[in-house]
N, C-alpha and C positions, 0 to 999 in steps of 0.2 A: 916664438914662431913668427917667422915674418909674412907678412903679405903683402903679394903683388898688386896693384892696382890696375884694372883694367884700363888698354892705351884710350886714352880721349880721338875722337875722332875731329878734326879741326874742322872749327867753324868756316862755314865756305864764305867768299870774299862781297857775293852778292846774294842778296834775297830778291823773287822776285815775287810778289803777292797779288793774285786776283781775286776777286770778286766776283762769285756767280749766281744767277737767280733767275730760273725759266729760259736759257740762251741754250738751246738744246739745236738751234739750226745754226750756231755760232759758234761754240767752245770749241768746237774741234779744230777751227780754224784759226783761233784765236790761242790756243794751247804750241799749236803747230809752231806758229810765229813767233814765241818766244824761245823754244828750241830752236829755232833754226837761226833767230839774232843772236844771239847769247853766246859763245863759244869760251867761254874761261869759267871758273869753279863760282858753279852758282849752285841754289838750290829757288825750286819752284812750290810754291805755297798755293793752292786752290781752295779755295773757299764756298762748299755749296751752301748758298745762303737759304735752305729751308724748299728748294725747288720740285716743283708739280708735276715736271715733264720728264723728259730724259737725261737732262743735265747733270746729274749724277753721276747716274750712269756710264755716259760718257765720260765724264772723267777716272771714273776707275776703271775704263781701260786704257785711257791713255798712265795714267799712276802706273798698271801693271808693263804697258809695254815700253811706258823709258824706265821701270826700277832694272826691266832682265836686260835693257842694254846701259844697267849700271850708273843709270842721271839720276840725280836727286828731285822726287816727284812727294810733296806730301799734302794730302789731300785732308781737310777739315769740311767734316757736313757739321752741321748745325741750324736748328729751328729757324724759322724767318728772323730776322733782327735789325739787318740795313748794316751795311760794310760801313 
């Protein structure tokens, strides 16, 4: 019995990685900015470093509204620690 392997999805060409922690009057604008530079196959890495405020939050909506227009958005929370 043979099996198929499911297809690998390729690694995208850029990663872009942020750091965040309490910028709840900032990420949004700062999320923005790197979709709107950015124009060739990349994936975006957010990183909530342990945040108090809305920061979070915000980022998971921005995750949910570039995953339905298909951009690669991956968000890591995690306890305070320092990027």
């Amino acid at each position: 019995m043979s099996s198929n392997p499911e297809p690998k999805i390729p690694a995208p060409k850029i990663s872009v990685i942020m750091p965040a922690h309490n910028v709840d009057a900032y990420i949004g604008e700062a999320v923005r900015s790197v979709f709107a530079q950015i124009d060739a196959d990349f994936e975006f890495i957010a990183v909530n470093d342990g945040s108090t405020d809305g920061t979070g939050m915000i980022l998971e909506e921005w995750r949910d509204r570039f995953e339905s227009a298909g951009r690669r958005m991956i968000l890591v929370d995690r306890e305070k620690g320092g990027a």
